[in-house]
C-alpha positions in Angstrom: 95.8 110.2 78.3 92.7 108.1 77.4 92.1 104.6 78.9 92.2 101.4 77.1 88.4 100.5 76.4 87.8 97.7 78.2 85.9 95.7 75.5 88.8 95.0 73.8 91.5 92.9 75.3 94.7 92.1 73.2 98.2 91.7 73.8 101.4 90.2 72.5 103.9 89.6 74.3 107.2 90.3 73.2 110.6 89.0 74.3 108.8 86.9 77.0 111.3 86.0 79.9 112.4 81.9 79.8 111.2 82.0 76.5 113.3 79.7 74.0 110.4 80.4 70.7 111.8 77.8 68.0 109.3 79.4 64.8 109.5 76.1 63.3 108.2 74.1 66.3 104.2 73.3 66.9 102.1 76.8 67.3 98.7 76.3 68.3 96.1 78.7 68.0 92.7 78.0 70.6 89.2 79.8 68.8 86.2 80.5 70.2 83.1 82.6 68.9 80.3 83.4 71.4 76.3 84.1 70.7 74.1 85.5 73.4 71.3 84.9 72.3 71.9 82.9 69.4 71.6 85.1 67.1 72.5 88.1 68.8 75.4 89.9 70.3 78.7 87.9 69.4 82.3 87.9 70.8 85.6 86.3 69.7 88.4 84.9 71.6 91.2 83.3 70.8 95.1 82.3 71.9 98.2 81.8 70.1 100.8 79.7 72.0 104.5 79.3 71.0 106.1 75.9 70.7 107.8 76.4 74.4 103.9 76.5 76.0 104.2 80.4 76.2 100.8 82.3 75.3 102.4 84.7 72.9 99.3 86.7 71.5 95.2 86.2 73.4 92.6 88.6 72.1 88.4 88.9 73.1 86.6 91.5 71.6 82.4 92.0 70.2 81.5 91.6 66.9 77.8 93.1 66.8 74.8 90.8 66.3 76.3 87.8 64.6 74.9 84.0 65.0 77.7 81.6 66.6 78.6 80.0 63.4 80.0 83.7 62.1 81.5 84.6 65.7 83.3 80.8 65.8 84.4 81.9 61.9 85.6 85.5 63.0 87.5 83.9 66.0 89.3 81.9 63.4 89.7 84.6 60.6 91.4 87.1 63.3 93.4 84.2 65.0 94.9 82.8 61.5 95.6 86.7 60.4 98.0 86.7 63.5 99.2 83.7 63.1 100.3 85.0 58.7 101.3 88.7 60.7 104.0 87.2 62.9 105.4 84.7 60.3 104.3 81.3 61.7 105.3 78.6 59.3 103.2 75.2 60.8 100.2 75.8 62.9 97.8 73.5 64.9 94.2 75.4 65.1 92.1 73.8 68.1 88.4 75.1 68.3 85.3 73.3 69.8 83.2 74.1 66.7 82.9 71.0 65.0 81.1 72.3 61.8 83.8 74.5 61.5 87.0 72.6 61.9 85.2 69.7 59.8 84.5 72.5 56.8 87.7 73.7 57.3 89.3 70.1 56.5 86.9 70.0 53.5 84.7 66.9 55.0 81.6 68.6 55.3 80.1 71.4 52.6 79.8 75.0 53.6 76.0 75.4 52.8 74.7 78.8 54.3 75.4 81.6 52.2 76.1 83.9 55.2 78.9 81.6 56.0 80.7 80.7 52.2 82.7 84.2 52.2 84.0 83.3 55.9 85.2 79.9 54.7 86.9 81.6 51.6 88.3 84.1 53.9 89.5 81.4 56.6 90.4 78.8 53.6 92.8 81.6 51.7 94.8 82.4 55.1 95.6 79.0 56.0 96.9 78.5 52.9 99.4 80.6 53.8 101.2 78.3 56.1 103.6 75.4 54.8 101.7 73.4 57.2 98.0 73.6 58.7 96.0 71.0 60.7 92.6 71.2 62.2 91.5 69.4 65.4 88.1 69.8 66.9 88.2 69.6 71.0 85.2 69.7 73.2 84.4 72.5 75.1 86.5 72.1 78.5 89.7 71.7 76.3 88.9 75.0 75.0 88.4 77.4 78.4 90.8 79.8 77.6 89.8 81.0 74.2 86.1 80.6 75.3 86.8 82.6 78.4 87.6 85.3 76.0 84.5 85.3 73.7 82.4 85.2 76.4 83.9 87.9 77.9 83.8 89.5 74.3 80.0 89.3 73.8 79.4 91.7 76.9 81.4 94.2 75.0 80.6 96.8 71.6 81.8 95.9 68.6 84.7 98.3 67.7 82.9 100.6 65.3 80.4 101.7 68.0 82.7 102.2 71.0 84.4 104.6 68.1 81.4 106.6 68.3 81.2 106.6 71.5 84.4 107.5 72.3 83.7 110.3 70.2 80.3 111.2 71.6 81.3 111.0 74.7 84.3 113.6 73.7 82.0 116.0 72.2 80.1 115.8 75.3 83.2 116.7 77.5 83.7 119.6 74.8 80.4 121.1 75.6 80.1 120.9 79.1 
């Protein structure tokens, strides 16, 4: 039996205890993307909560060399993709990224081109809800979902803790 890697932390939590999860009541879904240094190695984080205050879904994992404009976009992307996966009709997005929240409510332009398919991405998933609002917060509002990305940029991005994995199995094979 092979360990979870320990970059990637995700969970959803099924059939919580004390849970009364009303799918047409206020989800919120905290994002955070992470640069270190800026650009450089990225993480996402990010926390779907149920109507009844119960963290339902929290992920943190790298993305590779990224600036924090695509990490904070990738945290969103991920986020609103389990948000369509599970079914929620009405969402509230929270995310101390000003530029993106105010892009995503169409008030400011999306001008680097590194960013436009990002926008597309994020714009065509919330258009999957019946209802979508976003809200910028400042930073200290945000500490769970920033916990996460931080945590996330100390960590490979997928693809190369695949090869590892794998490298490290050949090695075993060898020895």
């Amino acid at each position: 039996m092979r360990p979870a890697p320990a970059f990637k932390r995700a969970s959803f939590k099924r059939d919580v205890p004390g849970s009364t999860i009303d799918p047409a009541g206020k989800w919120t879904l905290h994002t955070d993307g992470a640069c270190e240094p800026n650009p450089g190695s990225g993480g996402i984080g990010f926390v779907l909560t149920a109507p009844d205050g119960v963290v339902v879904y929290e992920a943190s994992r790298g993305i590779g060399q990224a600036t924090n404009n695509i990490a904070e976009y990738r945290a969103l992307i991920e986020g609103l993709q389990v948000a369509v996966t599970v079914e929620i009709p009405a969402l509230v997005v929270y995310s101390d990224s000003q530029l993106m929240v105010e892009q995503m409510k169409g008030r400011w332009r999306v001008k680097h081109p590194g960013i436009k398919p990002l926008h597309a991405e994020a714009t065509g998933l919330a258009a999957k809800f019946r209802a979508i609002a976003f809200q910028w917060i400042p930073r200290e509002q945000n500490e769970a979902a920033d916990a996460l990305a931080v945590l996330g940029v100390a960590a490979p991005p997928a693809e190369l803790q695949a090869m590892d994995d794998h490298l490290l199995a050949i090695g075993r094979e060898g020895s």
